[in-house]
C-alpha positions as CSV (number, residue, x, y, z in Angstrom):
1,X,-3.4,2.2,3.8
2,X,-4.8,4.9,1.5
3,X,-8.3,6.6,2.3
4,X,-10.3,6.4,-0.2
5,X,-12.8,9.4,-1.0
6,X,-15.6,9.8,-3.4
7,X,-16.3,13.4,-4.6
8,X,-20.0,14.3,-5.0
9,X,-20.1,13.8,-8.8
10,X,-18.2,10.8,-8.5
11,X,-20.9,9.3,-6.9
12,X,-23.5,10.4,-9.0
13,X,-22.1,9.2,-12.1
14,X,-21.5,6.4,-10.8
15,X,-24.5,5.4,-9.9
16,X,-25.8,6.8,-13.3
17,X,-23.9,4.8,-15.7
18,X,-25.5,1.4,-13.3
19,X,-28.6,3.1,-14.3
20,X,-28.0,3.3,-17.6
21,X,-26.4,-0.2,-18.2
22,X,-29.8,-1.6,-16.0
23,X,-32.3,0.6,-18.5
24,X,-30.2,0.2,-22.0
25,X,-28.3,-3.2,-21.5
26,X,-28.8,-6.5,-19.3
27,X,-27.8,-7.1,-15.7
28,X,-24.6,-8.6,-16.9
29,X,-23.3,-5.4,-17.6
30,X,-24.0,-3.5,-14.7
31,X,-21.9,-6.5,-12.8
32,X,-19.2,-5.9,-15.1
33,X,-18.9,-2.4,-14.5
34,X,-19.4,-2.6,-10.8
35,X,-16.5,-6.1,-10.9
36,X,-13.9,-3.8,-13.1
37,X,-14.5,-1.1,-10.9
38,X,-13.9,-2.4,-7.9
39,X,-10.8,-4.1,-8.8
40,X,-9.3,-0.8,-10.2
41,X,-10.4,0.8,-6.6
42,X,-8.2,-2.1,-5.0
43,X,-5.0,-1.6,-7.1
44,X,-5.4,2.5,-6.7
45,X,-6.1,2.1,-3.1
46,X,-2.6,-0.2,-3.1
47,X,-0.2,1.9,-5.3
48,X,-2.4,5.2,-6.3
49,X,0.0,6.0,-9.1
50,X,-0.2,3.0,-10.7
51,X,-2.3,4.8,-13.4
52,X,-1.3,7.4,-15.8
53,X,-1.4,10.9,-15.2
54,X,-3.3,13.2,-16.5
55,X,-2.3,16.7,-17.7
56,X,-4.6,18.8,-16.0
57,X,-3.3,19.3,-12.4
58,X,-0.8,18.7,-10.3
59,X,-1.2,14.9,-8.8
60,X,-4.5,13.9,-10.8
61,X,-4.4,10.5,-12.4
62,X,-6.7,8.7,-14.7
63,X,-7.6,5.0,-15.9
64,X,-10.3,3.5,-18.1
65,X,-12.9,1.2,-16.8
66,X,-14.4,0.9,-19.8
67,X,-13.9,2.1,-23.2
68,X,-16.3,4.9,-22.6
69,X,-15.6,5.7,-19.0
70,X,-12.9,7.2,-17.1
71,X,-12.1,7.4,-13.7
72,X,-10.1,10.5,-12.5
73,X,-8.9,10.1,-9.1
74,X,-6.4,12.7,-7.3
75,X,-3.7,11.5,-5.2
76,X,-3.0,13.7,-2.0
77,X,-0.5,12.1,0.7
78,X,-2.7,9.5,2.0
79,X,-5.8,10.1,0.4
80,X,-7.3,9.5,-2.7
81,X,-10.0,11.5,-4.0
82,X,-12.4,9.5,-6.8
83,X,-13.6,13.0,-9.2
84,X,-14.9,11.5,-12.0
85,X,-16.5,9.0,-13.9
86,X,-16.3,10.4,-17.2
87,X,-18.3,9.5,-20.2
88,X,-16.0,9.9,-23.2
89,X,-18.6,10.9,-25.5
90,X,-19.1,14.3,-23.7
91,X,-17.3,17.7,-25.0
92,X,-14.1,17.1,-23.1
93,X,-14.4,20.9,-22.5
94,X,-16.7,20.2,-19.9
95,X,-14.6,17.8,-18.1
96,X,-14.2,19.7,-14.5
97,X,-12.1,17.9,-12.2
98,X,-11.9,20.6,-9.0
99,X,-11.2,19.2,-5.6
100,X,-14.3,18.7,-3.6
């Protein structure tokens, strides 16, 4: 089985975009997010390339949770580091997806 490893501003935006669906939406939505994200973890953790890759670097993969979030994960042997959760309404310029 894969490891699974959350970079540091994985987790923060994570837990940001729950804030944000708890301040801006309804409950509801937070549980959605969380539900879809969870069952993305699962198939990722099963077959990590599942999910397209991305043209950035070498073994980094990405997969939309919503219609304005990405996750970018990186795929390393038997690990799989969680970079981003990426709000697509940000200057993709500033998308940094380094290895933590």
């Amino acid at each position: 089985m894969n490891e699974l490893i959350w970079s540091k501003p994985a987790q923060i935006e994570y837990w940001k975009n729950i804030d944000f669906l708890l301040k801006h939406w309804t409950e509801k939505e937070a549980i959605e997010f969380i539900t879809k994200t969870e069952g993305l973890l699962e198939i990722i953790i099963e077959n990590p390339r599942t999910f397209r890759k991305f043209n950035y670097r070498k073994n980094i993969h990405t997969v939309p949770i919503t219609k304005e979030i990405n996750l970018f994960y990186q795929v390393k042997k038997d690990k799989i580091e969680l970079l981003r959760f990426w709000n697509n309404y940000q200057d993709p310029k500033k998308l940094d997806l380094k290895e933590t």
